[in-house]
C-alpha positions as CSV (number, residue, x, y, z in Angstrom):
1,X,296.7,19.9,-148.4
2,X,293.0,19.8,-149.6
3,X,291.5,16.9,-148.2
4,X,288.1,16.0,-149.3
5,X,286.0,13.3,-147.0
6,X,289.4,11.8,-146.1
7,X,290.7,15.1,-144.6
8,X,294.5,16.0,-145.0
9,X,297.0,13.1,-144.8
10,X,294.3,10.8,-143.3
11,X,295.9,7.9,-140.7
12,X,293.3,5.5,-142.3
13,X,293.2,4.2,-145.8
14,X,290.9,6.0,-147.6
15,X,289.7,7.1,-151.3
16,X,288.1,10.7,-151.3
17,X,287.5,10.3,-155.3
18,X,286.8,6.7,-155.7
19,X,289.0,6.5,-158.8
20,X,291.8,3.8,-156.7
21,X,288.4,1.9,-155.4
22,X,287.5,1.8,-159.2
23,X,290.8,1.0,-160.8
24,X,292.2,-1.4,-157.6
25,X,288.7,-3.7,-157.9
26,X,289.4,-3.7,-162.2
27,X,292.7,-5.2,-160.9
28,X,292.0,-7.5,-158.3
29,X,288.1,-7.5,-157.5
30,X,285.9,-10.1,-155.8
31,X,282.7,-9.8,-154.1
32,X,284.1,-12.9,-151.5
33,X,281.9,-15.3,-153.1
34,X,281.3,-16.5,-156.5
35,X,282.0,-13.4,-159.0
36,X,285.4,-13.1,-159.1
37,X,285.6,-9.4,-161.3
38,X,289.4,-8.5,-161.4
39,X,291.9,-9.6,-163.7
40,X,294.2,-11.1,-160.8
41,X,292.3,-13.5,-158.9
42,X,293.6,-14.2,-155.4
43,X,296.4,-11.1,-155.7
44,X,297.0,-8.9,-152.5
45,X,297.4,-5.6,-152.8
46,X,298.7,-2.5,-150.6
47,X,297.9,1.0,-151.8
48,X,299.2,4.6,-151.3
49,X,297.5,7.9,-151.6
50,X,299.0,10.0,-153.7
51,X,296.0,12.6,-154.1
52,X,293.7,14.9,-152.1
53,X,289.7,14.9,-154.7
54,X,291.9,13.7,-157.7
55,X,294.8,16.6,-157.6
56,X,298.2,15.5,-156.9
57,X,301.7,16.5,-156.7
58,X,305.1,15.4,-157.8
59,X,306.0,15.3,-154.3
60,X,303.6,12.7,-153.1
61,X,303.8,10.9,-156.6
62,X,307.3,10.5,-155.4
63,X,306.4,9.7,-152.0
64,X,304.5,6.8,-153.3
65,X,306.8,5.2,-155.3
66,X,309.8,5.4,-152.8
67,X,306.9,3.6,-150.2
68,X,306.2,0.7,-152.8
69,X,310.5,0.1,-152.6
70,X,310.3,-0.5,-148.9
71,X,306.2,-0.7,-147.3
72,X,305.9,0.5,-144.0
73,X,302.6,-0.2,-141.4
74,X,300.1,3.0,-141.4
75,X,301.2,5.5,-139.1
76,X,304.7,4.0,-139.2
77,X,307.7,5.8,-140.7
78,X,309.9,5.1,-144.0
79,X,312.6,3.6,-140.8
80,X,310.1,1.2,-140.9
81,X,310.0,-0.3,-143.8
82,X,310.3,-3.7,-145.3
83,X,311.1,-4.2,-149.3
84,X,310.4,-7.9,-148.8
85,X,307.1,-6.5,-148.8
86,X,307.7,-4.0,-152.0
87,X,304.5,-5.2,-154.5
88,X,305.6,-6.7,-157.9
89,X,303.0,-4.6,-159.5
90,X,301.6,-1.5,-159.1
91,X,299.0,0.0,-160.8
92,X,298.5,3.9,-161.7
93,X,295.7,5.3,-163.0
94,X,296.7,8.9,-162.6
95,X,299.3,11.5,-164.9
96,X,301.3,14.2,-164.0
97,X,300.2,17.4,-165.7
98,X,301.8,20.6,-165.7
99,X,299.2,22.0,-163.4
100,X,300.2,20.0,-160.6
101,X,303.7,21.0,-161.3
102,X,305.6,18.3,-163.5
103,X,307.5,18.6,-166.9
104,X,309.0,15.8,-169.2
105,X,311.5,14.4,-166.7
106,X,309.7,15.0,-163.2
107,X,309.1,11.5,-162.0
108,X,311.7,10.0,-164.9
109,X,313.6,8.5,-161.9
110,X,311.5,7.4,-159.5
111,X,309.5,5.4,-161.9
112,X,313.2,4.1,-163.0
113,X,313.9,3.2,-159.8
114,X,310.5,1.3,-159.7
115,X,312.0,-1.0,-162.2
116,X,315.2,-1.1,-161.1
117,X,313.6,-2.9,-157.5
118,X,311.8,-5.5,-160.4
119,X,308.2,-3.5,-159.8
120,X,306.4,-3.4,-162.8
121,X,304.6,0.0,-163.1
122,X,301.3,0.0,-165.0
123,X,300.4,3.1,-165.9
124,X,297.7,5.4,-167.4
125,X,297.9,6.2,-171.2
126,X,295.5,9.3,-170.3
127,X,292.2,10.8,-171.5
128,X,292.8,13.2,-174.0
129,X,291.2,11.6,-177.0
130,X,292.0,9.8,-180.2
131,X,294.6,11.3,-182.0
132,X,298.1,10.2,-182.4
133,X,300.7,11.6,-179.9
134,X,298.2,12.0,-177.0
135,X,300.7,10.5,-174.1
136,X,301.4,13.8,-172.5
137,X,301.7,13.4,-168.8
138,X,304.4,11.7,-166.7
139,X,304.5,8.8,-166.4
140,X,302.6,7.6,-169.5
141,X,305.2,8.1,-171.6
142,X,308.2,6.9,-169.6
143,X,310.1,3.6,-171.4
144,X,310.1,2.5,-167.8
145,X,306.8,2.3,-167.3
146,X,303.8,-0.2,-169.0
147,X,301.1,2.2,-169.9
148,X,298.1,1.1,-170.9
149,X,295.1,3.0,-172.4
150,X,291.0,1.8,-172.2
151,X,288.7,0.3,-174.2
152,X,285.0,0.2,-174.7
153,X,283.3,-2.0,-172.2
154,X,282.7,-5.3,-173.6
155,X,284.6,-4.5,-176.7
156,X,288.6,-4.7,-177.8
157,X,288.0,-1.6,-179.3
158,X,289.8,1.3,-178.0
159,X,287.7,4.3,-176.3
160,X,287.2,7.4,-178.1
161,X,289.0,9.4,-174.6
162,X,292.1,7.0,-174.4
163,X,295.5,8.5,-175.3
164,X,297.5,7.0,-177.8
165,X,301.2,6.7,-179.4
166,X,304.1,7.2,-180.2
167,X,305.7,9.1,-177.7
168,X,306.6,12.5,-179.0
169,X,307.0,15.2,-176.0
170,X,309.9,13.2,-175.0
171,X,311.6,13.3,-178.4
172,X,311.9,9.4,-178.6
173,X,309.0,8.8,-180.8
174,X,308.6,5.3,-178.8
């Protein structure tokens, strides 16, 4: 499917949209010398592509989250893989919406599973502005998940796009 610079299910890492660059370097980001940028200095990271130009699916959302459980090498199989090697983080900067084919529970237990292995699953609040109730895509609004929503740079005020609480599509009014 789709593709982008990357082409379909590219052998080689790669980031068609930029977005994972952006969000992985807000993590974890160093130039290798004195400007250390990301909030987790000296963390290693492995990633997984779950999009093609910023559209995803629930299958390869799911596909992503079973690889974290057990990594395998690229071009290597799920037979391969290693949950010695499973992150203890992962961080998602991406929702499900119904236009890519996901409802309330979609990915409700793959991300449970996430925490069941002891991953801890940041997660997107969203963009869809200020108001209250604005978690609307899976899995910002899971109880399994951490989400987190943006602020404006330099500030610890929160961005006029970010999605905020509660939770109401769910019912749970978290």
């Amino acid at each position: 499917s789709g593709g982008g610079i990357c082409g379909p299910d590219s052998p080689q890492p790669c980031d068609d949209y930029f977005h994972g660059s952006h969000t992985t370097g807000t993590a974890i980001g160093d130039d290798g010398g004195a400007n250390q940028i990301g909030m987790a200095h000296g963390a290693k990271w492995i990633a997984c592509r779950n999009m093609d130009v910023g559209v995803g699916t629930p299958a390869r959302y799911i596909e992503c989250m079973e690889f974290f459980l057990a990594p395998y090498p690229v071009g290597g199989d799920p037979s391969q893989g290693d949950p010695t090697k499973a992150p203890d983080i992962t961080i998602n900067s991406w929702g499900c919406p119904t236009s890519e084919g996901c409802s309330v529970n979609t990915l409700q237990a793959a991300v449970e599973g996430q925490a069941a292995a002891g991953i801890m699953m940041v997660v997107a609040a969203g963009n869809y502005g200020s108001s209250c109730s604005t978690l609307l895509d899976p899995p910002s609004f899971y109880e399994a998940s951490y989400t987190v929503g943006a602020l404006n740079t330099g500030t610890d005020t929160i961005a006029f796009f970010s999605s905020r609480g509660p939770v109401t599509v769910d019912g749970s009014g978290r």
